[in-house]
N, C-alpha and C positions, 0 to 999 in steps of 0.2 A: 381187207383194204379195198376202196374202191376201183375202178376200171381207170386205167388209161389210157385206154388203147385209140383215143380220139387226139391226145396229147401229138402223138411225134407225128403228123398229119398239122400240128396247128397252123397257122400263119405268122407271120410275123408280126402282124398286130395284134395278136391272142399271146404273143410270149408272155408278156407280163402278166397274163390273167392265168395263163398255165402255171407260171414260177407262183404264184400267190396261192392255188390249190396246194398246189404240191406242197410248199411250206406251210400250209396249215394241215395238212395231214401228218406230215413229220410230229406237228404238234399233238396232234391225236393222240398220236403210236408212243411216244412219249407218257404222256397222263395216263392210257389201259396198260402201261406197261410197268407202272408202281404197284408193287405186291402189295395188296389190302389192307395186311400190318402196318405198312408205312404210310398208308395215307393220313394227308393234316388238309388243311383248306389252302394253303397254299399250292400244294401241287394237283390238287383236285376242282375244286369249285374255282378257285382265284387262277389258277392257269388255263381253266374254259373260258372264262372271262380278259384273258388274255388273248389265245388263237383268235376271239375274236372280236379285239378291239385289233389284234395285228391284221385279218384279215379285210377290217374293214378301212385302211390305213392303205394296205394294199391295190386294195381294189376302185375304192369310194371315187375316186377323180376321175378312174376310168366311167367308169357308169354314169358319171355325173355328163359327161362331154356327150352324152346322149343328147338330153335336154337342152346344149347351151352351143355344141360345137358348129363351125360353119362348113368343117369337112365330111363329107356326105358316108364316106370309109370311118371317120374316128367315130362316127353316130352310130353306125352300126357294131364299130367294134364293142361299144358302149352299150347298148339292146343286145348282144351277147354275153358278156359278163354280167349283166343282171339277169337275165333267165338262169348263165352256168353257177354263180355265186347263191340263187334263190334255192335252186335244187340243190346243189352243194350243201347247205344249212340244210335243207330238207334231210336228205340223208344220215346229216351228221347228229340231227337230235331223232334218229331211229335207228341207232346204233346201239346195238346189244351190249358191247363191250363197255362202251362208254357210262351208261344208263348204270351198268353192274358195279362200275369203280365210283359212280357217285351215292349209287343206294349202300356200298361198304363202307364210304366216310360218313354218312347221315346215320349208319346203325351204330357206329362208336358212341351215338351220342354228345356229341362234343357242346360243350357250353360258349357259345358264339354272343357276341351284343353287334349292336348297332347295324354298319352297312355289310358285316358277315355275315349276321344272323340274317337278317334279310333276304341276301345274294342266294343263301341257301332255299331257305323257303320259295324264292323265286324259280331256282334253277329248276326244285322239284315239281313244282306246279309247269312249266313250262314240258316239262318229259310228261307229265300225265296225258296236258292238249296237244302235245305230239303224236298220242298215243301209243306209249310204251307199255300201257296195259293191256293192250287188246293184244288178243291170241295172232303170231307172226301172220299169218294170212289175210286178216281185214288190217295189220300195219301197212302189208305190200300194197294194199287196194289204195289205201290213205295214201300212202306217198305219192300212187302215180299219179291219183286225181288232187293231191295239191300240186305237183310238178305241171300239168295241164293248166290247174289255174292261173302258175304263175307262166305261162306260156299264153296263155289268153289275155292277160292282166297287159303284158310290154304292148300286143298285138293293139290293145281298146287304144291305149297311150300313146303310142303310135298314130294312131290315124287319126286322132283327134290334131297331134302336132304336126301333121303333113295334110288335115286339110286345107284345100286350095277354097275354097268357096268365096264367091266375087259375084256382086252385084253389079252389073252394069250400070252407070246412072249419070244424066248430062247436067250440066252446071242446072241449070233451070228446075231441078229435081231435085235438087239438092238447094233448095234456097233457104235460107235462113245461117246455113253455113258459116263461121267467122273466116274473113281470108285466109288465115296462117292454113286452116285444113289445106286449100289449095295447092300448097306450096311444102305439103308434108314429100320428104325426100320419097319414101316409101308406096306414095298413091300413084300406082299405076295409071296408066293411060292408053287408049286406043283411038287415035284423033282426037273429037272432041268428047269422048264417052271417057267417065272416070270408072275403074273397074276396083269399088271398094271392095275391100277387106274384112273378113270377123275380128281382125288384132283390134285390141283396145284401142288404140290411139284414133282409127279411122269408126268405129262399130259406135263409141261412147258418144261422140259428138253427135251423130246425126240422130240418137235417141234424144240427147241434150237440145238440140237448137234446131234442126229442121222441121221447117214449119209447112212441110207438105206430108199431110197424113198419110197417102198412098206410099211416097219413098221409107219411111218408117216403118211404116207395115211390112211391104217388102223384105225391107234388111232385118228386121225382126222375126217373120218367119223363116229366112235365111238361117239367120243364127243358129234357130231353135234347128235345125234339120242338120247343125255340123257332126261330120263324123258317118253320115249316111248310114240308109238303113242297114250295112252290112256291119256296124258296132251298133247297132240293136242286136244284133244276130249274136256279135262275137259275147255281147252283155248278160245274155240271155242265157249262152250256155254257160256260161262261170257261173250265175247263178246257181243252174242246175248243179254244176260240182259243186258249189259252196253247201248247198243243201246237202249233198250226200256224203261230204267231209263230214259234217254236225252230225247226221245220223249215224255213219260208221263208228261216233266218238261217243254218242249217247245223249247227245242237246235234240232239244226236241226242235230247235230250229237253227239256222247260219244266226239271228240276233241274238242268242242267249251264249253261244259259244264267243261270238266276237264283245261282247258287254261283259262278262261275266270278268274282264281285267280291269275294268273303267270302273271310275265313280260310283255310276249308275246300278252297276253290278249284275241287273237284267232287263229282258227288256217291257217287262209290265212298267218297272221304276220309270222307263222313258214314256212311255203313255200314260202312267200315272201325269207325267211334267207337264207333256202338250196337254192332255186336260185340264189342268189346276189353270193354265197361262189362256189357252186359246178362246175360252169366253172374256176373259178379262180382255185381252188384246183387240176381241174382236170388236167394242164398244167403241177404239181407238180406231180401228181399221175404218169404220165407215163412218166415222165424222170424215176421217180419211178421203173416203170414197166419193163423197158428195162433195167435198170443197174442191176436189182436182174435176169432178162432172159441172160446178158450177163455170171453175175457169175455162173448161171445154165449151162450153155454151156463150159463156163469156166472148171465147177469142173467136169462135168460128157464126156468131150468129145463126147456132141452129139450136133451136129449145128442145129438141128433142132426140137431140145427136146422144149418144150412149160410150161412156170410157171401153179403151180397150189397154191392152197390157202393154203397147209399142207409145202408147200417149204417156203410162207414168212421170219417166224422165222429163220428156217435153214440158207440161204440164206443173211441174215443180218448180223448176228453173222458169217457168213464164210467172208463178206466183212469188218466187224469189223476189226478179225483177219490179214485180209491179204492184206488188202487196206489201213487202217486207224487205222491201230498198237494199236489195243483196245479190245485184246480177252477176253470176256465176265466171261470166266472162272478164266484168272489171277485177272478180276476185281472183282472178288468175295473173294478173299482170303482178300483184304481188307477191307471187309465186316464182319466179324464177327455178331453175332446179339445183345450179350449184352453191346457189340460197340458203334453199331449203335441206339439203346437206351438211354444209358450213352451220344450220344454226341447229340442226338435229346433232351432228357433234356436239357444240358448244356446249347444248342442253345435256348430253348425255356425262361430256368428260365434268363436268360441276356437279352433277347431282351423283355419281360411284365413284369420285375421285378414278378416271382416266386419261389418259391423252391418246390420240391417235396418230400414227404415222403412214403418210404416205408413202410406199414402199416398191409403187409399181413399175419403178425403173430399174429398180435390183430383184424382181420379178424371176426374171427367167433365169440370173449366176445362181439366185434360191432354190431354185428347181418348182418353181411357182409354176407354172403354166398361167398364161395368158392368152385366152382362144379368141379375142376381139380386139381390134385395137382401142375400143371407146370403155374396156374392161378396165378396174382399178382396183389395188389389194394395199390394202392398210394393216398396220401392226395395231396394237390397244396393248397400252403399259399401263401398268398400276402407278398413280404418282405417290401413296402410300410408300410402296416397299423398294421400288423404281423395279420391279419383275417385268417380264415382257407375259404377259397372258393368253394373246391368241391373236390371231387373224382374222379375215374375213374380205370377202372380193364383191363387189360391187356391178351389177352390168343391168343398165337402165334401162335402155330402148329395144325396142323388136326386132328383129328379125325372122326372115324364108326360115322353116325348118326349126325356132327358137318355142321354147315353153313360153304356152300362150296367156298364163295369168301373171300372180305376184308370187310369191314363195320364198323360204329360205333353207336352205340342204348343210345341213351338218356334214362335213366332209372327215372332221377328224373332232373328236370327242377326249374332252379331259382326262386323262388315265395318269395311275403311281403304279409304276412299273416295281415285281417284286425288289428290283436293285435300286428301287429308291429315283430313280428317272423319271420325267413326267414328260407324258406327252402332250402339247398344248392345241389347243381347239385351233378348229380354220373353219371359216362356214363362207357360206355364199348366197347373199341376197339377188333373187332377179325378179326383174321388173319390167316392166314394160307401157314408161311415160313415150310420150310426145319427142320426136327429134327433134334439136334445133335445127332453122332456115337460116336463110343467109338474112333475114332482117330479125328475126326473134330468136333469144335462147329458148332452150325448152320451157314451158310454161305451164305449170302442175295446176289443175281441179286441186279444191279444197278437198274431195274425196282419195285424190291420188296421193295430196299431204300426208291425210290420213292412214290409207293404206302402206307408207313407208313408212311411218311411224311405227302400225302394225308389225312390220316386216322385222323392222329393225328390233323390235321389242322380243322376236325370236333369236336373232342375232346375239343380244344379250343375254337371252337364258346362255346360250349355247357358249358363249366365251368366258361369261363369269361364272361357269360353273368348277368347284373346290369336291366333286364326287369322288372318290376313290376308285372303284369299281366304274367301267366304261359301262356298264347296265344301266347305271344311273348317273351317268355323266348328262346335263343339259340340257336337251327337252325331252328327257326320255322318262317322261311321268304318265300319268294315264292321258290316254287322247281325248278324253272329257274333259279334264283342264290345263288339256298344254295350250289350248290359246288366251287360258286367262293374262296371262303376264301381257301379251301382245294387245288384247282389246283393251286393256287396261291404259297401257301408254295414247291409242288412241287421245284419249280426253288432254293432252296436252296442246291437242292443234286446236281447241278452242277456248284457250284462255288466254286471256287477253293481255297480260302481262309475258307470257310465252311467247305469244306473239309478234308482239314487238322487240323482242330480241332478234327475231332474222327477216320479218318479212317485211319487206321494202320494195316499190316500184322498181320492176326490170331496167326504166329509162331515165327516171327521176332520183329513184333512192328514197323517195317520200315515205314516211312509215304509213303500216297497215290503218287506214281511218279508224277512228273510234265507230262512228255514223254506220262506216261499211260491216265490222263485228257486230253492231248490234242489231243489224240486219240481220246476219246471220245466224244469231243466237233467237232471233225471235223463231227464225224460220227453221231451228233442229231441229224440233218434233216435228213438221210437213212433212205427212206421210210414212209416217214411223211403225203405224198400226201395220198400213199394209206393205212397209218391209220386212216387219217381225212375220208379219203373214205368207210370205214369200220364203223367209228360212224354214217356218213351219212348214211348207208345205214341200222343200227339199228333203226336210228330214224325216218325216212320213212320208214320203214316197219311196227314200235309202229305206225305213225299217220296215216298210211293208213287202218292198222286195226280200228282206231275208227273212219273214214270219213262217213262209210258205215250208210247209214241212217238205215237200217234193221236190220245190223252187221249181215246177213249172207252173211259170206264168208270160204273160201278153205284158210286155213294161210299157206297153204306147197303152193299151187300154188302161190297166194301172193309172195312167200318168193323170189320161181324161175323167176316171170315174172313182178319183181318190173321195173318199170325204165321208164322216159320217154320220150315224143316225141319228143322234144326240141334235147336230146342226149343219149348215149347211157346208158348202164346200169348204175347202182349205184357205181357199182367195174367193174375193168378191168378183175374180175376173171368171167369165166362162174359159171353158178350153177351145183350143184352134186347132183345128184340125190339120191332120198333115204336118202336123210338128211331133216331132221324138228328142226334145232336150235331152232324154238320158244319152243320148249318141253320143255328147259330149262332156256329160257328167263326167268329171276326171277322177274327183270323188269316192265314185263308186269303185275304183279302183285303187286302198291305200286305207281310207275310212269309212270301209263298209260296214252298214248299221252305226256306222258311227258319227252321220253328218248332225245328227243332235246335239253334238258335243260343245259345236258352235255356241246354240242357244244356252246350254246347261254349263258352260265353262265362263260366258257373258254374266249371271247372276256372280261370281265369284269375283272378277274384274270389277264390274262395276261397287261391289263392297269395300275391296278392297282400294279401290280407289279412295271412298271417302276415306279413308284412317291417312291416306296421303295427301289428300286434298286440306285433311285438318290440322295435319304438320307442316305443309310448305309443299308445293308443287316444286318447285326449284330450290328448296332445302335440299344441302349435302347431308344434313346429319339421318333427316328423313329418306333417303335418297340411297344411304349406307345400312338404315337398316330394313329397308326393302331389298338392297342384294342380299344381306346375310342368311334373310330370313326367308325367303321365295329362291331366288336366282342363286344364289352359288350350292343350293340345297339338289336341285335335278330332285330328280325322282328318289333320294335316299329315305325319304318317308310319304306315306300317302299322299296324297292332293288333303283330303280334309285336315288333316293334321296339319299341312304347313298353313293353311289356309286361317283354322284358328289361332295356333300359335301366331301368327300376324297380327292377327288382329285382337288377340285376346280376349276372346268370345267364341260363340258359335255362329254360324254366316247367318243372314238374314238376305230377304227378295226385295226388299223396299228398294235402294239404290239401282235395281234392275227395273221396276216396272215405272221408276220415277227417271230412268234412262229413255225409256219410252215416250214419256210425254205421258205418264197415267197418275190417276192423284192417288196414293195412299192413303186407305184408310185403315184407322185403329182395330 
């Protein structure tokens, strides 16, 4: 049995995470405690999977208030229970007793189908990468240098969410500005010096609309430096434990141990990908490149001025504007945000047969927690069966100390408890739009549309999932195609008929122009080459850092002298010195080796888009049998397998590289 001896010393904000070990240890002692003869799958393999779906029921809200809470004590009780729960599992899948009671229900034999047979093959595969084979002395070494990693991993996360980094900068520096920034509640002030931010809301716009090159650069190199060079440091050495996990285990590097559960399977298969794509794309990238250096020449009257990486955004939105009649900024007055909620519902409950309920005033008798007051939690009933199916909480805007992208956190995962009970899903979308002022509601980017679309599209894996086993309750499929389902919903914010179901002038009511979409749709592909060029060059950078069989390496030099022989760099952009974006790679920590997934789970979205695009985008019938068949499936069969079974074929790249703006050819 493990150590308690840290337990009757807890706090009083560690009770709950003490009472949740210990209750799953009972659960342990339980399972090693059935004589050999009597094991069946339910008290061995299906009650593993029980401790812990219950341990993470237990625990999940706590860890989660890391990320989201505004109490500076619940945050940390939070970054406590994910190190003690991380080790905790560490331990409990390198446990002798446990390993012995499931390798004597796999030697019966037993004739299993479906999500048993599976569960099994899963659980065994999962003790091998624990390393339950290697002789107890390189297990001991394994555990403490994962236990390290997942101590280095909260520390990167951390600092990334606590930094403070602020550009000084006076109105005049900031020109091109729209007012409403001005008057964002959140932008500090020192007289008349604004002291931006790296949060999306203030970071986005002055890449978008300031039209002083020097202020861009600035807050651009900013960016690139969050996290300081002391999470290069902390980056650096996880690395090195990642490499000596893989070698104590037998992978001859950290990418072939973390792929070898994906898609992909290894990681030649992933450089096989970026090579197959990256000449193709590159053709795209520098028409790319030369139309944003003509509008640079264009807007500054200098013929021999040169793009740099902080001009991208600018530079887009200037040719939105003035080439393809789609300024960014009129396209936001349509945007509203309880809008564009109200019609992401609409869209959602008609096409899976849903309804939502707002729920967040009976929040707290629920035992809901609600850690913001600008927080919102909804129920999702079936209108089929009238079943209530799951929850999920809502929290838009930024805040000190809050998770600094988009994301969505599975809190509680679909489970059939052996007595027949179900536990129903709760997740949690966060985000971080624009607050409203006292003259504008909040007012979303076509891109922020976009990304809650994304967001949302994880949401529904995670509520409409029918998995049995919490292993594969949701999005719990490989991380190569858990974002298909999510890029996939994307394409609903650009169809025109979609659209004019919710978006409507903020002051007017006036529907979305026809004129103004077809701006926008001219203007999709601008610059598409050198975005795809940009995830390339994130996900080569992820897989290069875990090639190194040693995993000593320099990740700033890495970052500067990625690129190779074959062609040139990764990006058409040179590198800047004095920037370390991995400092705040978050990435790097959750989907290591794994940021290619992105691109490689995008070919799948985009395919299966078409089979929905040619039954009805806002078809219910099509609509129901994309839950049945993707979404209420989780992870109970491979990504490839549910992927054909959809479509009824085997996938095809066309729909991806014609996503791009690239022509197909026979």
């Amino acid at each position: 049995m493990i150590g308690w001896g840290w337990a009757a010393a807890a706090s009083h904000a560690e009770a709950p995470l003490v009472a949740a070990l210990a209750r799953a240890e009972v659960s342990v002692e339980k399972i090693v405690a059935v004589p050999h003869e009597e094991r069946t799958f339910d008290n061995t393999i299906g009650a593993i999977d029980d401790l812990l779906a219950q341990l993470e029921l237990d625990t999940n809200m706590l860890m989660f208030m890391a990320y989201v809470s505004t109490d500076a004590t619940e945050r940390e009780a939070g970054e406590l229970a994910e190190q003690k729960v991380a080790n905790w599992l560490i331990d409990l899948h390198k446990r002798e007793d446990l390993y012995r009671a499931v390798k004597a229900y796999d030697d019966t034999k037993p004739r299993l189908r479906g999500e048993q047979k599976r569960l099994l093959r899963r659980t065994l595969r999962d003790y091998r990468r624990a390393g339950m084979q290697l002789e107890p002395k390189k297990r001991d070494q394994l555990k403490e240098v994962q236990k390290e990693i997942t101590r280095l991993s909260i520390e990167f996360e951390k600092n990334i969410r606590e930094d403070e980094t602020r550009v000084p900068l006076t109105r005049a520096e900031l020109r091109g500005l729209p007012d409403d920034f001005f008057a964002k509640p959140d932008l500090m002030r020192s007289g008349d010096i604004y002291l931006v931010s790296m949060a999306y809301p203030q970071f986005l716009p002055i890449m978008d609309y300031c039209d002083n090159e020097t202020t861009r650069r600035k807050v651009w190199v900013a960016y690139k430096r969050r996290g300081g060079r002391k999470n290069v440091r902390v980056l650096e050495e996880i690395l090195g434990l990642r490499a000596k996990a893989a070698d104590l285990l037998g992978y001859a590097h950290p990418a072939d141990f973390e792929i070898e559960i994906k898609m992909a399977k290894n990681a030649d298969n992933v450089l096989a990908f970026y090579e197959k794509l990256r000449p193709l794309v590159r053709v795209k990238a520098l028409k790319d490149y030369e139309e944003l250096l003509t509008a640079k020449r264009e807007q500054t009257g200098e013929p021999d001025t040169k793009l740099y990486p902080w001009d991208s955004s600018f530079y887009t939105n200037y040719l939105k504007k003035t080439k393809y009649a789609a300024d960014s900024e009129k396209v936001r007055e349509y945007f509203p945000l309880d809008r564009v909620v109200d019609g992401l519902f609409s869209i959602t409950e008609s096409l899976y047969g849903l309804e939502y309920r707002d729920v967040t005033d009976a929040a707290e008798s629920a035992g809901r927690p609600i850690w913001h007051e600008s927080v919102r939690l909804f129920e999702v009933w079936d209108m089929a069966t009238g079943a209530m199916l799951g929850e999920f909480y809502i929290d838009m805007h930024p805040r000190e100390n809050k998770y600094g992208h988009a994301a969505q956190w599975g809190l509680a995962q679909h489970k059939v408890w052996s007595d027949g009970t179900v536990t129903k899903p709760l997740a949690a979308l966060v985000c971080n739009f624009s607050e409203p002022t006292d003259e504008r509601p909040s007012l979303l980017t076509h891109d922020e549309v976009e990304t809650f679309f994304h967001e949302f599209g994880h949401c529904l894996h995670t509520i409409l999932s029918e998995a049995r086993y919490f292993s594969f309750a949701g999005t719990s499929v490989e991380r190569d195609f858990v974002e298909a389902p999510s890029q996939m919903f994307e394409n609903w914010v650009w169809d025109a008929e979609v659209l004019k179901t919710f978006a409507r002038h903020y002051q007017t009511g006036e529907t979305f122009p026809d004129e103004l979409l077809e701006g926008m749709l001219k203007a999709r592909f601008l610059g598409s080459g050198m975005l795809a060029e940009r995830q390339f060059y994130y996900g080569l950078f992820d897989m290069n850092c875990h090639l190194k069989k040693g995993g000593d390496l320099d990740t700033t030099t890495l970052g500067f002298d990625l690129w190779d022989p074959k062609m040139e760099n990764v990006e058409l952009y040179d590198p800047v010195p004095e920037t370390y974006f991995q400092a705040a790679f978050g990435h790097l920590t959750g989907y290591q080796a794994g940021y290619y997934g992105y691109q490689w789970s995008l070919v799948y979205a985009c395919d299966m888009f078409e089979r929905f695009r040619e039954l009805g985008m806002l078809d219910p019938e099509a609509g129901m049998y994309y839950r049945k068949r993707i979404l209420a499936r989780g992870g109970t069969a491979d990504g490839l397998e549910l992927v054909t079974g959809y479509l009824g074929r085997e996938p095809r790249m066309d729909a991806y590289l014609e996503h791009l703006g690239l022509e197909v050819t026979e």
